[in-house]
FIVEX-962270 format. One record per residue: chain; x, y, z of N, C-alpha, C in turn; residue number from 1. Coordinates in steps of 0.02 Angstrom, whole numbers, plus 50000, padded with zeros to 5 digits. Example, Ala and Ser with C-alpha at 12.3 -4.5 7.8 and 13.67 -1.06 7.14 Angstrom:
REM residues 2
REC;chain;nc1;nc2;nc3;cac1;cac2;cac3;cc1;cc2;cc3;resi
REC;A;50660;49716;50390;50615;49775;50390;50660;49835;50390;1 $
REC;A;50642;49888;50354;50684;49947;50357;50645;50002;50394;2 $
//
This chain:
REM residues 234
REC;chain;nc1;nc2;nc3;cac1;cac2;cac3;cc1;cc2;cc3;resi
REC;A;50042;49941;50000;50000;50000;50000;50045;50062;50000;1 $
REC;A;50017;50114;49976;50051;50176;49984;50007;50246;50008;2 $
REC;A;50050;50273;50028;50021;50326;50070;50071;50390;50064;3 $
REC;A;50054;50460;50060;50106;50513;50048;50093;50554;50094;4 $
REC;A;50174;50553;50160;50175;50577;50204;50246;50624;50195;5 $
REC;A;50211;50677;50212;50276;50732;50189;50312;50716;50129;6 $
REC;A;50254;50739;50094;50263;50751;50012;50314;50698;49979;7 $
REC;A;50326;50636;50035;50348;50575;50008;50321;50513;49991;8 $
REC;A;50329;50490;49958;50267;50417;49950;50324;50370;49989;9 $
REC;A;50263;50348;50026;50293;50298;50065;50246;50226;50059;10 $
REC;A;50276;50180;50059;50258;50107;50057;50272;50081;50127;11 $
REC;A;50197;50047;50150;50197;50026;50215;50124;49956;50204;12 $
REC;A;50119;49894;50228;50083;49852;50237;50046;49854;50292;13 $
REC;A;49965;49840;50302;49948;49831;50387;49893;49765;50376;14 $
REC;A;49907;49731;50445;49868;49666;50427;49816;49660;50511;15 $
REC;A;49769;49615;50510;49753;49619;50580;49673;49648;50596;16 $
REC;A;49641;49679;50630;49586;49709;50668;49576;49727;50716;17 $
REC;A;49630;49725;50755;49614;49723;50867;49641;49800;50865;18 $
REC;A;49704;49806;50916;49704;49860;50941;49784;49877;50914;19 $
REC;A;49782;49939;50890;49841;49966;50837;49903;49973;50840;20 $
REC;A;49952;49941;50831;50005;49914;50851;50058;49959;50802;21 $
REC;A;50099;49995;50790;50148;50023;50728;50241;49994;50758;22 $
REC;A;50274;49960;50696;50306;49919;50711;50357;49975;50662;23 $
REC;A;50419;49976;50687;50508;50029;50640;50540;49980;50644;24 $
REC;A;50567;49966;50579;50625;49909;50565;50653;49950;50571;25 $
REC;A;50728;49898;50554;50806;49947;50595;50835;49967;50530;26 $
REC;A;50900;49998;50539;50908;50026;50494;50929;49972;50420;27 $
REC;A;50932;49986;50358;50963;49950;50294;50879;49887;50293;28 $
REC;A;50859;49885;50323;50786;49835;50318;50742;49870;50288;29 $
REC;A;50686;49846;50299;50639;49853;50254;50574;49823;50299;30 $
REC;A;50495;49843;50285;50419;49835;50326;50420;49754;50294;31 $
REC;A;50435;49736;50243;50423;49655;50260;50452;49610;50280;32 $
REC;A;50519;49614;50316;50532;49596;50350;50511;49564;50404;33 $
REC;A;50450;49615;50433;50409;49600;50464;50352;49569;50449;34 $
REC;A;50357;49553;50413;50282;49494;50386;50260;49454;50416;35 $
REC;A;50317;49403;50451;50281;49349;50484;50270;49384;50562;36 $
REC;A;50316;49420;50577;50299;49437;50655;50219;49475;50643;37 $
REC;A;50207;49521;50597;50149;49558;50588;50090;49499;50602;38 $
REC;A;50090;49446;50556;50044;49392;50541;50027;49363;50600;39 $
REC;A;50073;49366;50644;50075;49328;50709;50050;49372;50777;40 $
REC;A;50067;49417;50769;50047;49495;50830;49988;49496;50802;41 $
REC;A;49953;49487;50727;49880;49483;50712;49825;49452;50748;42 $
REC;A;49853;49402;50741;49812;49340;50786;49806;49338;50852;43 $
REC;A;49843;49380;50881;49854;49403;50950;49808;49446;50958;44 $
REC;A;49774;49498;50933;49731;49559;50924;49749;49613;50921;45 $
REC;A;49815;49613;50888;49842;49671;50862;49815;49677;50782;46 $
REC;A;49809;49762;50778;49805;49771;50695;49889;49803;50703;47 $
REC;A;49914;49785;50653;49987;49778;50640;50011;49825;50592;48 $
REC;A;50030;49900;50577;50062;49949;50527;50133;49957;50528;49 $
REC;A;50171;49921;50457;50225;49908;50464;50252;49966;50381;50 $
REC;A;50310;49999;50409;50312;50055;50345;50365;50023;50348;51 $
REC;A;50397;50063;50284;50447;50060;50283;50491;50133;50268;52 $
REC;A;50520;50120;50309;50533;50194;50350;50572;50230;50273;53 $
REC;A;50557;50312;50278;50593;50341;50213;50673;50348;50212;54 $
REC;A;50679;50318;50144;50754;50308;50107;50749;50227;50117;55 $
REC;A;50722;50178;50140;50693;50119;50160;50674;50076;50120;56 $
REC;A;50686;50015;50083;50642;49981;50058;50587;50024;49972;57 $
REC;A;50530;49989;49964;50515;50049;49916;50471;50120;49940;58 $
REC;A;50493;50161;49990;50492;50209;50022;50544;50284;49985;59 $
REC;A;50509;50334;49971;50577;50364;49943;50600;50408;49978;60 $
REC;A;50654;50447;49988;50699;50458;50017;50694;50530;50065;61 $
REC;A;50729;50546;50088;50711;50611;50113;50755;50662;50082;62 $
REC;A;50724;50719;50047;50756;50759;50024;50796;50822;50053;63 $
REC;A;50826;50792;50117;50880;50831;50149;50876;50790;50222;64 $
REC;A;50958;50800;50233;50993;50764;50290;50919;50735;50372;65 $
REC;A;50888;50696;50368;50861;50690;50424;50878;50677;50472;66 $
REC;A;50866;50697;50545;50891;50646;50585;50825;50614;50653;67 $
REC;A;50842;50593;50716;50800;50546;50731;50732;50610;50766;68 $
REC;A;50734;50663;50761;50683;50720;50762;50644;50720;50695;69 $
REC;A;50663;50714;50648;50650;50724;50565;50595;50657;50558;70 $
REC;A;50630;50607;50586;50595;50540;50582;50544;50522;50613;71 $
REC;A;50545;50571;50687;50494;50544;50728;50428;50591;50698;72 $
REC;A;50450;50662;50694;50381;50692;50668;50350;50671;50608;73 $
REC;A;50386;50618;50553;50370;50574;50492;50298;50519;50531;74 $
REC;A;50347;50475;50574;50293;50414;50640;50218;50474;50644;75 $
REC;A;50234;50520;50670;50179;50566;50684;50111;50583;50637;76 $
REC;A;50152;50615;50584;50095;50629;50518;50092;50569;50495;77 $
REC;A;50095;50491;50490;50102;50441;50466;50036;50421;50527;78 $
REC;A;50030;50415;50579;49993;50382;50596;49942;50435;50594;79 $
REC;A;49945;50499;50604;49873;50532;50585;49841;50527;50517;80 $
REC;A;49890;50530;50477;49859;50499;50402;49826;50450;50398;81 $
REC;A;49842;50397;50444;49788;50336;50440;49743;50329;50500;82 $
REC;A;49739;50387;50553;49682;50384;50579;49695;50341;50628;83 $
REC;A;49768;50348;50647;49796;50291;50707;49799;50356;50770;84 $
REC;A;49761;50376;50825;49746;50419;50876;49798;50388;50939;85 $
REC;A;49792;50321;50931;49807;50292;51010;49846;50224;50968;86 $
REC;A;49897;50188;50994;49943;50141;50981;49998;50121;51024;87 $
REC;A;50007;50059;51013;50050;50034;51054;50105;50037;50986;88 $
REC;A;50184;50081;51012;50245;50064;50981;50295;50020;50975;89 $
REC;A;50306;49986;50927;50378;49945;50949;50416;49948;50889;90 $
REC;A;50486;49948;50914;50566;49972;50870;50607;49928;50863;91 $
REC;A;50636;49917;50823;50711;49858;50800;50771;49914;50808;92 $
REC;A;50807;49905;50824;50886;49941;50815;50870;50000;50806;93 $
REC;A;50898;50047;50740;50868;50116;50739;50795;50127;50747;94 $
REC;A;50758;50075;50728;50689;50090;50726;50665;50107;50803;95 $
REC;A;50715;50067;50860;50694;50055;50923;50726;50108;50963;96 $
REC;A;50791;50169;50918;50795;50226;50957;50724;50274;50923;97 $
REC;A;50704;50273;50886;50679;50304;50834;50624;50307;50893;98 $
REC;A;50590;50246;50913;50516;50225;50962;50518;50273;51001;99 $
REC;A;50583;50255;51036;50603;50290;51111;50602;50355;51094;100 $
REC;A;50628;50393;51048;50624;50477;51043;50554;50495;51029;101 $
REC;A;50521;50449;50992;50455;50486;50972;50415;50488;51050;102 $
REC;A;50410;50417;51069;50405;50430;51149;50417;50493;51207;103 $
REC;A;50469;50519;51171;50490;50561;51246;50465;50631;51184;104 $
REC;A;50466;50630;51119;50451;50688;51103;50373;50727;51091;105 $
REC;A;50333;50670;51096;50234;50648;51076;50211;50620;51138;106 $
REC;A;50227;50650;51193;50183;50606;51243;50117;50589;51238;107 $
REC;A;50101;50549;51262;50021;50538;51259;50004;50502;51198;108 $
REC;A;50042;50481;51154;50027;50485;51113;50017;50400;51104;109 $
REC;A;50073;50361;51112;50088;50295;51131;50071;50279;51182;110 $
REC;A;50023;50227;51193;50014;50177;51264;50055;50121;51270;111 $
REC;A;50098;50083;51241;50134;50050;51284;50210;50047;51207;112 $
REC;A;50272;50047;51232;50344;50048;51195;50370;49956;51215;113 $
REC;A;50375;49946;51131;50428;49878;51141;50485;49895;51115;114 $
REC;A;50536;49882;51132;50615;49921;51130;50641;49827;51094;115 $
REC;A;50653;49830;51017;50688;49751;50990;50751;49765;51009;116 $
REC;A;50821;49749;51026;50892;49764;51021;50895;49846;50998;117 $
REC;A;50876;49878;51030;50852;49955;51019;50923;49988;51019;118 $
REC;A;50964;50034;50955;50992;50060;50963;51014;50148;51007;119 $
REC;A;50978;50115;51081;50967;50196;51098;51038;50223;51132;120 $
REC;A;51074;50169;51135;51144;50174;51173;51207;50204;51131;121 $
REC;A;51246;50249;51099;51278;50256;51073;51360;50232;51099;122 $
REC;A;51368;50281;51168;51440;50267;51199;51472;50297;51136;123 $
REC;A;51532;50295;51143;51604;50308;51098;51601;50305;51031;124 $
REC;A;51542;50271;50993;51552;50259;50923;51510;50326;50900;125 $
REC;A;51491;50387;50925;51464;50442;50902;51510;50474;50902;126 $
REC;A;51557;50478;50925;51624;50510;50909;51666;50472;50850;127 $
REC;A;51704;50429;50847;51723;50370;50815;51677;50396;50723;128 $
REC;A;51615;50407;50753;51586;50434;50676;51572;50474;50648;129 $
REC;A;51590;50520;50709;51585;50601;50682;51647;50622;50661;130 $
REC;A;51702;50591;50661;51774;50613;50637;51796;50547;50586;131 $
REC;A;51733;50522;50554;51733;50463;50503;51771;50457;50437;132 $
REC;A;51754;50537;50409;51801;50566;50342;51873;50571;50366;133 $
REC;A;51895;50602;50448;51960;50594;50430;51997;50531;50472;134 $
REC;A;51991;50474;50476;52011;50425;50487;52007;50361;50421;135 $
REC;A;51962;50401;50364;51961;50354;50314;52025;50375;50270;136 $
REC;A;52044;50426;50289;52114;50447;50245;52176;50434;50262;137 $
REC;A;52185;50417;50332;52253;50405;50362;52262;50313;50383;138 $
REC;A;52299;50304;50309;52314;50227;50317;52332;50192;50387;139 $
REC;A;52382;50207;50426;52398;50200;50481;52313;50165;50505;140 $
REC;A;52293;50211;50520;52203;50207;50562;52164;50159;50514;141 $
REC;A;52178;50137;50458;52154;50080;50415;52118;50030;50475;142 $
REC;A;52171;49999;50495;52144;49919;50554;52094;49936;50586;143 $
REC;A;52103;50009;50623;52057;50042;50685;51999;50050;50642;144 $
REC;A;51984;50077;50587;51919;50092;50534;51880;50046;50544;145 $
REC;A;51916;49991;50507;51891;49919;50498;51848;49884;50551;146 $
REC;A;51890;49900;50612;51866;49872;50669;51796;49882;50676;147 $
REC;A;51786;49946;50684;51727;49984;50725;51696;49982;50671;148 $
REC;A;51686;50024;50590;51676;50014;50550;51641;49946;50509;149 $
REC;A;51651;49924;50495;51639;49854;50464;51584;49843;50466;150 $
REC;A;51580;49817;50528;51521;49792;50565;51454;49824;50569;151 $
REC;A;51465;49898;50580;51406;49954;50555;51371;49945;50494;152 $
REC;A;51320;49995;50495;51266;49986;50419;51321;50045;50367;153 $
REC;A;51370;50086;50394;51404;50132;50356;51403;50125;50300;154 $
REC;A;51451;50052;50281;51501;50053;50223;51418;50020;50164;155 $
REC;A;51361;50003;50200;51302;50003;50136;51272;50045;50134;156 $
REC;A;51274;50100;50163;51258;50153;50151;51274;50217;50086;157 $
REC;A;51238;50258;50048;51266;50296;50010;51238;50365;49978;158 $
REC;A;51268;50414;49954;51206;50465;49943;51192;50511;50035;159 $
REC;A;51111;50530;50009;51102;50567;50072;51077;50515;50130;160 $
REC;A;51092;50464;50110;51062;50407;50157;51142;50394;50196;161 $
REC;A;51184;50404;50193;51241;50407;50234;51251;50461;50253;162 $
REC;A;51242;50518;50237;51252;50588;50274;51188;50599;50323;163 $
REC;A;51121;50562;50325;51090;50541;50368;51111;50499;50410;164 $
REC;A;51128;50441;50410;51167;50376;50448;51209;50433;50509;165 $
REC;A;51264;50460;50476;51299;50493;50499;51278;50548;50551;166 $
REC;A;51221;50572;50542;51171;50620;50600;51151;50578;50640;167 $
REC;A;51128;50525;50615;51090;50465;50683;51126;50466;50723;168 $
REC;A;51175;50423;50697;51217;50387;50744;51278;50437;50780;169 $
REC;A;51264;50516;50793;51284;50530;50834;51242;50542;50913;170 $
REC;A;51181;50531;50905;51130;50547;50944;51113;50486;50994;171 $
REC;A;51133;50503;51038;51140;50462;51086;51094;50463;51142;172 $
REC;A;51046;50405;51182;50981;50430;51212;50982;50420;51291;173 $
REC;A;51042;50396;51312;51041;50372;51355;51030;50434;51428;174 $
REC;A;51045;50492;51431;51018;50545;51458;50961;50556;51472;175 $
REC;A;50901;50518;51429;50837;50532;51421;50791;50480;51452;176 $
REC;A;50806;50422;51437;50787;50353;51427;50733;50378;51490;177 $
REC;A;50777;50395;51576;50729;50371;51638;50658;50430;51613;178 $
REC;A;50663;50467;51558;50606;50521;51555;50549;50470;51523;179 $
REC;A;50554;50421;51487;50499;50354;51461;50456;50344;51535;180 $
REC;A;50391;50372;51533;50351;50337;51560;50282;50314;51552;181 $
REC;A;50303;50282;51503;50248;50230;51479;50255;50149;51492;182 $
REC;A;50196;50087;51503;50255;50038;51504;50280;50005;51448;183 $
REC;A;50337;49980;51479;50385;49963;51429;50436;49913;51412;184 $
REC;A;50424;49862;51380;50446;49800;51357;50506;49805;51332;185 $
REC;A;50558;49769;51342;50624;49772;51310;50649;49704;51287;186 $
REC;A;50658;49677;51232;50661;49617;51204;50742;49620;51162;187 $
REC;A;50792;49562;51198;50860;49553;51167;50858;49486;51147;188 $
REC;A;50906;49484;51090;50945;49415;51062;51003;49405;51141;189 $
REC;A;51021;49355;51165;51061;49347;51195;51128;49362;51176;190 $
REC;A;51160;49328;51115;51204;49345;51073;51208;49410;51011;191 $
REC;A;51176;49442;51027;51166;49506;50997;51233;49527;50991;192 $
REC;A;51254;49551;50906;51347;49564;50915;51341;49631;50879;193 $
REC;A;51252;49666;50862;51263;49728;50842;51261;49780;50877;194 $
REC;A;51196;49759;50952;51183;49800;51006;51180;49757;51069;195 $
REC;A;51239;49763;51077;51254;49696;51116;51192;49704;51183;196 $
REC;A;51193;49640;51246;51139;49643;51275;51158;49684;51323;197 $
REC;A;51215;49729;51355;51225;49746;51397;51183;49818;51382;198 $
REC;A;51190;49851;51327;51143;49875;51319;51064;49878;51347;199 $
REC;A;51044;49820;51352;50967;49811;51350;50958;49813;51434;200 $
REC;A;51012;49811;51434;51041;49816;51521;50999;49864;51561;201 $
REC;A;51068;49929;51528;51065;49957;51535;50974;50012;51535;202 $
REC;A;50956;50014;51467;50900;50017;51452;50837;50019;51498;203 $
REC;A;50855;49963;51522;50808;49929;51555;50782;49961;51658;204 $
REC;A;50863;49978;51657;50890;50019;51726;50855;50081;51733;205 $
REC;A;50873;50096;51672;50842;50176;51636;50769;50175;51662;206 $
REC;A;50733;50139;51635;50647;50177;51616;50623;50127;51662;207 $
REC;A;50587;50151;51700;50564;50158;51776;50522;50101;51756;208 $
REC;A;50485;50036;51810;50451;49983;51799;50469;49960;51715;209 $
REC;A;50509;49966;51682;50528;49914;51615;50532;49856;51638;210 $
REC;A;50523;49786;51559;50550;49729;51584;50576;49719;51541;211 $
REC;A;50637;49654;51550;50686;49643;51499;50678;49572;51468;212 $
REC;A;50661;49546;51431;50678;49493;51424;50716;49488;51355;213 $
REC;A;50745;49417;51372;50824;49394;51335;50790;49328;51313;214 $
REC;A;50799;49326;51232;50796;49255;51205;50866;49218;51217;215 $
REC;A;50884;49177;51238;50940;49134;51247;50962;49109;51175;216 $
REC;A;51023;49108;51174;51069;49101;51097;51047;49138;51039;217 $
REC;A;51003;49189;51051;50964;49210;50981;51027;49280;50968;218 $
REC;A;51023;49307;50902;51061;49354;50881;51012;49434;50871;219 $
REC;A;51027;49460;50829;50995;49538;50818;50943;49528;50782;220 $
REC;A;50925;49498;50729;50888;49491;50694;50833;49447;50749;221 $
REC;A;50781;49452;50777;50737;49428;50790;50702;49412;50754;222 $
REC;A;50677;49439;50728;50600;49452;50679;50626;49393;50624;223 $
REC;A;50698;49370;50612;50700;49315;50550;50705;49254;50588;224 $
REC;A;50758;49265;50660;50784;49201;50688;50744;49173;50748;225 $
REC;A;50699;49212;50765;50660;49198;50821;50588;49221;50850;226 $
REC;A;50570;49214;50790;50510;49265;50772;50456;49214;50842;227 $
REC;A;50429;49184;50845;50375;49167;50902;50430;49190;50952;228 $
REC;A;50475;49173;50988;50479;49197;51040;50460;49283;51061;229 $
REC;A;50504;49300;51011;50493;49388;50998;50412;49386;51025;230 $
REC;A;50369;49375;50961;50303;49378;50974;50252;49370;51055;231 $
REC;A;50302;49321;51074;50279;49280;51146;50259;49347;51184;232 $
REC;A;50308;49397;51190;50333;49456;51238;50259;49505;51230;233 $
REC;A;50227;49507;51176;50190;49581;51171;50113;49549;51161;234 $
//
């Protein structure tokens, strides 16, 4: 389906009838991803709205640098466009700092936050990426790049969709987090090697009555590798 929210066409799926559920994949993904978890939170009595967030999947792009303010007031006019008043939120990685800001920035707006391996923790790598251009030039710092680097969504990134990347991921939430008071579900891979679980830890310390739960041996990707358990939680 498509829908044009801030003069962007955006492509988003919703499946379901109960009570209105809006789901943010993480970053470099895409809304079907979520297909089977949607199909499954359906049957639960959730109605399920899964976009795919802009620059995303077939979503088009944003025509200047956004960052996770830019995105959340997008969540905003996106669910008033479809007449979504009241909803329960839940986030994957960026999608799951993305939750948490719209949270602390729209109160009232969300009745209950599920946080997937939520990238709301930055630490050291917002620095590390804000001085990204000049460590890609000095061979020496090659190994150190690689390190930290690699592993990030960076190097698939390109266009204004990396000079976005690059605004995210200096924004760091952890200052904010104990201001969440809504309740609030926090769901980790045990082996999580993108947002690791200490994170979810942490998170969890943060926002006042949260709960945490940890799938045992599962990785970041929930929604492919462990989709009923995920589901179990909400």
């Amino acid at each position: 389906m498509k829908i044009k929210v801030k003069n962007l066409i955006i492509n988003y799926f919703e499946i379901g009838n109960g009570r209105p559920l809006l789901i943010l994949h993480g970053w470099g993904s895409r809304g079907e991803k979520w297909r089977k978890t949607a199909e499954i939170l359906a049957q639960k009595g959730f109605k399920v709205f899964v976009p795919d967030l802009p620059g995303f999947g077939e979503s088009q792009k944003p025509n200047f640098i956004w960052g996770l303010d830019e995105y959340c007031s997008f969540i905003d006019e996106f669910a008033k466009n479809l007449g979504i008043n009241s909803f329960a939120l839940a986030g994957h990685s960026f999608g799951g700092a993305l939750a948490a800001k719209y949270i602390l920035k729209y109160p009232g707006k969300a009745t209950k936050l599920f946080l997937i391996g939520a990238a709301c923790i930055r630490e050291n790598k917002k620095n590390i990426f804000a001085n990204l251009k000049f460590l890609k030039n000095i061979s020496i710092l090659r190994k150190f790049f690689y390190k930290y680097i690699a592993k990030s969504d960076y190097p698939q990134t390109e266009g204004i969709m990396r000079e976005i990347y690059l605004k995210v991921v200096k924004e760091d939430l952890s200052a904010y987090l104990g201001k969440i008071n809504i309740p609030t579900v926090i769901i980790w891979g045990e082996k999580d090697d993108i947002t690791p679980l200490k994170y979810g830890k942490i998170i969890n310390s943060e926002i006042k009555d949260s709960k945490l739960f940890i799938i045992p041996g599962k990785d970041h990707a929930l929604q492919l590798t462990a989709v009923e358990e995920l589901c179990s939680y909400f």
